[in-house]
N, C-alpha and C positions, 0 to 999 in steps of 0.2 A: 465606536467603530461603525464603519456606514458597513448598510445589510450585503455592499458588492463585495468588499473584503471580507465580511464574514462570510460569504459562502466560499469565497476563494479559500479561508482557511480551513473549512468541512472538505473540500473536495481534497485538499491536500492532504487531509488525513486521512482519509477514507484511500487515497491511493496508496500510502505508507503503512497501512489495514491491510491493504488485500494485498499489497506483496508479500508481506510478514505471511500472510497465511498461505499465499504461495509457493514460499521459499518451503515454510514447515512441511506440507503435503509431499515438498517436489523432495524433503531429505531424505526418507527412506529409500529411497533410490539413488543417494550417492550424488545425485544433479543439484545443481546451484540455477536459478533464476537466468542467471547471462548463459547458461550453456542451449 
């Protein structure tokens, strides 16, 4: 794998990371990420 796709696939995960932990923080309140 050349090093430009591997970073391409760290960033993608890293963004699929911090929504996850967005969504969990945002449940307590009943709110979902799109609202």
């Amino acid at each position: 794998m050349r090093p430009a796709e591997e970073l391409r696939y760290l960033i993608l995960g890293a963004q699929r990371e911090g929504a996850r932990a967005y969504a969990a923080a945002l449940a307590p309140t009943g709110l979902t990420p799109a609202q």
